[in-house]
N, C-alpha and C positions, 0 to 999 in steps of 0.2 A: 322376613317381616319383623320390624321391630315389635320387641314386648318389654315388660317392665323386667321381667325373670333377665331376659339378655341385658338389658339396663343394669338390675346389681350385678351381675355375675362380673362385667364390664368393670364397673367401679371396685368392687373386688379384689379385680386380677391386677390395681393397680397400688393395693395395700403393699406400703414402705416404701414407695417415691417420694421425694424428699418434696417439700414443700417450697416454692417461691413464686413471690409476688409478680404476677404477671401471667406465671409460668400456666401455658395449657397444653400442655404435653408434647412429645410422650414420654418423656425422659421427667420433668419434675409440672407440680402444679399449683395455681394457688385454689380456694375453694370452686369459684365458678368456672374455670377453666378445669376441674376434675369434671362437674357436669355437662359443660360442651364438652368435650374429649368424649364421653363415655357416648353420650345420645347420639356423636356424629359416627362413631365406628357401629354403630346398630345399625345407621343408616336415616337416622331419624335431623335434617336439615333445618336451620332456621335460627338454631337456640344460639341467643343472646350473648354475649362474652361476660357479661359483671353482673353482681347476685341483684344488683336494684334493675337490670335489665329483664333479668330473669323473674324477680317478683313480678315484672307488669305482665310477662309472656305467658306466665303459668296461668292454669285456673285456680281461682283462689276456695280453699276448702276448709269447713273447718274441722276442729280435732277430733270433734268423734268420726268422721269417714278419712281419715288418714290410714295410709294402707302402704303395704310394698311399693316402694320407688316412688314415692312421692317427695316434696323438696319439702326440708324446713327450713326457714330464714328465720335469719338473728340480726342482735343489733347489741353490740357493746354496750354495757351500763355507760348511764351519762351521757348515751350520743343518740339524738334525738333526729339524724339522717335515716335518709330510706335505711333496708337489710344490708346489713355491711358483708354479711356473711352466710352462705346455704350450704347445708347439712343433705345427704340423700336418706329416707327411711330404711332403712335394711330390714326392718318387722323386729318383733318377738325386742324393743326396749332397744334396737340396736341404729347406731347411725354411722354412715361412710363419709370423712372429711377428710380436705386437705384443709388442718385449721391454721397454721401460724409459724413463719418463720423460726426453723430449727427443728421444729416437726416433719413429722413422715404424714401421707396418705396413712388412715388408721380406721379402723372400727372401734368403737368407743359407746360404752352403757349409757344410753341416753334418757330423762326422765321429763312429763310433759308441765314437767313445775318449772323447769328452767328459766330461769328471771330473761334471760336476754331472748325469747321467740317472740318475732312481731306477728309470724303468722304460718299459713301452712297453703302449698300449689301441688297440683296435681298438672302432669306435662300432660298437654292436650294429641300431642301426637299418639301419647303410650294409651290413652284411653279408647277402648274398644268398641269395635264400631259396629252396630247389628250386618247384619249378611243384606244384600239384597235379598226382597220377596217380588215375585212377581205377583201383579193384581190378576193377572190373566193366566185361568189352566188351561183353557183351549178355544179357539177360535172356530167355530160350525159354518161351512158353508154350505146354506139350505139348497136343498135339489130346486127351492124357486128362486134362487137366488140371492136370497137373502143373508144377511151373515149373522150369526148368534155367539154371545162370548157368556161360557162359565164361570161365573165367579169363585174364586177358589176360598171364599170366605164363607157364602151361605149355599153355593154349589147350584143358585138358581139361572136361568138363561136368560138374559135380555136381550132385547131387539139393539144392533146399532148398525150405522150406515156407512160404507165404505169408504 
């Protein structure tokens, strides 16, 4: 089952692949191609190829519920297009990129004053989902025939009909 822990670890194990424009792995990558690469070996389908694909696919969040494995996107000073560029949160002030030609895949001290963030996504796949509850503990079928269902919320019986 994908989770967001499998999501860093993924990006992670990919610190010191060299960086290129295009590149989505598994050998070199450029930002958004480290993010697809990493969601599709969790198992997690779907995710977009380029970071302004990615900005519309994510849920958009803001800074204070930012958490492990959620995306930041950026945008170069001066360039006034969607996110040119996404970042994964690693927690504890830390971000996983593949930033820019001649770089590596890297971890790198990240801080939330950084002039270039347009904003911040949360992947709708990694987000966890309640368990099914069932509305029914047990089903009574009355010696007259009747059928009675226990609510398993106020435990009381009502009548319903087959």
């Amino acid at each position: 089952m994908p989770s967001v822990t499998k999501f860093v670890n993924e990006a992670l194990a990919q610190l010191g692949k060299p960086y290129l424009y295009g590149g989505n792995g598994p050998d070199s990558f450029d930002c958004s191609g480290l993010v697809q690469y990493c969601l599709t070996q969790i198992g997690v389908s779907g995710c977009p190829r380029t970071s302004e694909e990615q900005w519309a696919w994510c849920k958009s969040i803001p800074f204070s519920e930012l958490s492990l494995g959620d995306l930041i996107f950026e945008q170069w000073p001066g360039d006034n297009e969607p996110p040119g560029h996404v970042c994964i949160f690693g927690g504890s002030g830390y971000v996983i990129e593949s930033p820019s030609t001649g770089d590596k895949v890297w971890e790198r001290p990240w801080l939330p004053t950084e002039t270039t963030i347009v904003g911040y996504g949360r992947i709708i796949p990694l987000i966890p989902q309640p368990s099914p509850t069932s509305t029914v503990t047990a089903i009574l079928h009355e010696t007259n025939g009747d059928y009675r269902v226990v609510c398993p919320h106020c435990a009381v019986c009502f009548d319903v009909k087959p």
